[in-house]
N, C-alpha and C positions, 0 to 999 in steps of 0.2 A: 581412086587415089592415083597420084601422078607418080611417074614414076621420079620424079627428086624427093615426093614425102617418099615413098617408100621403101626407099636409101636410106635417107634419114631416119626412118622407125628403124631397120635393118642395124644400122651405125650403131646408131640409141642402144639395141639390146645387145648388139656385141659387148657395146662397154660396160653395160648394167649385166651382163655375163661374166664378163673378166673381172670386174668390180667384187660381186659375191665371191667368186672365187680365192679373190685375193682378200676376202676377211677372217677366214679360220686364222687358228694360232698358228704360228711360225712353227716350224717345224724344230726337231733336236738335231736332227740332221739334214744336209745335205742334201736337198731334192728328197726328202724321206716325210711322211705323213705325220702329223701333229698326235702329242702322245695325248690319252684323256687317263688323269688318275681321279680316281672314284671313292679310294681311301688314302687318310694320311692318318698313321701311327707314333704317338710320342709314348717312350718307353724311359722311364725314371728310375734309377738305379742308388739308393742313398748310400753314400761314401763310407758312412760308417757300419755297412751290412745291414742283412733286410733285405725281404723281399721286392724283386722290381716293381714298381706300378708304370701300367701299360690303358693308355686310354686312346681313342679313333673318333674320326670324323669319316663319315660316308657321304658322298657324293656321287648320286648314282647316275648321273648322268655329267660325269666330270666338271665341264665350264658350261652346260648348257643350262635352260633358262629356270628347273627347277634348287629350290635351295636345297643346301646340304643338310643331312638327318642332324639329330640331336648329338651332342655327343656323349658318347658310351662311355663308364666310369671313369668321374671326376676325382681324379687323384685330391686326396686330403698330402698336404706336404707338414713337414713336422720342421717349427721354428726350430732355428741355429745350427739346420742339415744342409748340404750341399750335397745336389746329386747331380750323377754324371747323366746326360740324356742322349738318346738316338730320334730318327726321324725314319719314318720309312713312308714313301710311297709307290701305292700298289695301283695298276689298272684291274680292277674284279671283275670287271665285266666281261673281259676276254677268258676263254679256256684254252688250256691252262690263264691260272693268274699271274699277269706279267707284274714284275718288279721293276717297275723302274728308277727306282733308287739306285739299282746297277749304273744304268743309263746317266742319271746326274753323277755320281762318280766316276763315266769313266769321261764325261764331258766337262769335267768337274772346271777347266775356264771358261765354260757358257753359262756357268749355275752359281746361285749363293740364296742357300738359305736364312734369309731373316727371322730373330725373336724379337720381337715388340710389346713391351709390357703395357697393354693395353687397359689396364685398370687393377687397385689392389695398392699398395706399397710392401718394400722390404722385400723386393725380390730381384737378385739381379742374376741374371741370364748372358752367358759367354761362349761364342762360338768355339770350337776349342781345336778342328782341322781347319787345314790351305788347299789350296788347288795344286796345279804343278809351278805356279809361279809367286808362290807365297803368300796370295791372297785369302783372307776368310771363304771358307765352302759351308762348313751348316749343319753338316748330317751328322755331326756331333759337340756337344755341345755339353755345360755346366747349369745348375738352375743353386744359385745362391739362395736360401729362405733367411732373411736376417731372424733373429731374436724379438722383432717387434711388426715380423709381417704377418698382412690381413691376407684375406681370400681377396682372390680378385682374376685376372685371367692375361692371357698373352697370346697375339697374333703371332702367326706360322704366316710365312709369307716364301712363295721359292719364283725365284726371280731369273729369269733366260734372258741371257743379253747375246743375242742376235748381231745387229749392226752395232749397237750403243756399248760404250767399252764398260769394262767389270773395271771399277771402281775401289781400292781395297778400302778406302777410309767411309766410303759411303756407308750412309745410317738407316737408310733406307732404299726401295729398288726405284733402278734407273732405266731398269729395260724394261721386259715383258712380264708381267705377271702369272705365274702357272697356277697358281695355288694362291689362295688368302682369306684363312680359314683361324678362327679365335677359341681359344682352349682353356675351359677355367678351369681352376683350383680350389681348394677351400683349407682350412689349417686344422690338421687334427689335435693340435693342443692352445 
């Protein structure tokens, strides 16, 4: 080989080096390591008393290439209840289990959690915290059942905007996708 190919093969994998490099997720921080959450928790709380219902999705290997587990109890919602809900996500795979739910709230202008009513009718879902600049955040939230809603299911979506600006009127995400994982329901009356 000459020595201008093997500059050029040289060249080639510096860039095809730097390239992979720069494909993981963006980080939450600042020159700081990309987070992997592994579970996401929705906790449903009915406004008129009652016990919480609390259901998860497991992704045991965060954003990587296998799918997330099934999800573990399918909340039954009960027509003409409105409940208040939480979001939690956790990284499990580390010891201790990190929370980083802490971390979207205390970045909470790089973060916005979206509900997406992905299939079903008669259910409407309402962000119900801001950020520090007034903006919808996510990690808490309303789940309206009208009087005439079917089972049916809603995407979790948590959305990091990096370069791309947070949006307050946006309907869906405009940056980086962290999370985007579909949660059903079913109606117990």
């Amino acid at each position: 080989m000459s020595k201008l190919s093997s500059r050029r093969v040289m060249a080639l994998g510096s860039v095809m080096l730097v390239s992979l490099a720069a494909c993981g997720d963006s980080s939450t921080a600042p020159g700081g390591e990309s987070e992997v959450i592994s579970r996401v928790t929705l906790t449903l709380t009915p406004s008129n008393g009652g016990a919480a219902l609390t259901t998860y999705i497991d992704d045991t290997d965060g954003k990587g290439p296998t799918a997330p587990s099934a999800q573990v109890a399918i909340p039954a919602l009960v027509r003409g209840v409105t409940y208040t809900g939480t979001v939690k996500f956790e990284n499990r795979l580390s010891n201790p289990v990190e929370d980083i739910t802490k971390e979207v709230q205390e970045e909470a202008n790089e973060h916005r959690v979206f509900y997406l009513v992905a299939s079903g009718s008669g259910v409407t879902i309402t962000t119900t915290d801001v950020d520090g600049q007034n903006r919808p955040l996510g990690l808490r939230f309303t789940k309206a059942v009208g009087s005439t809603a079917t089972a049916g299911s809603m995407r979790v979506v948590l959305c990091h905007y990096d370069s791309a600006p947070k949006v307050a009127s946006a309907t869906t995400c405009t940056g980086e996708t962290d999370v985007d994982l579909t949660f059903a329901h079913t109606i117990a009356n």
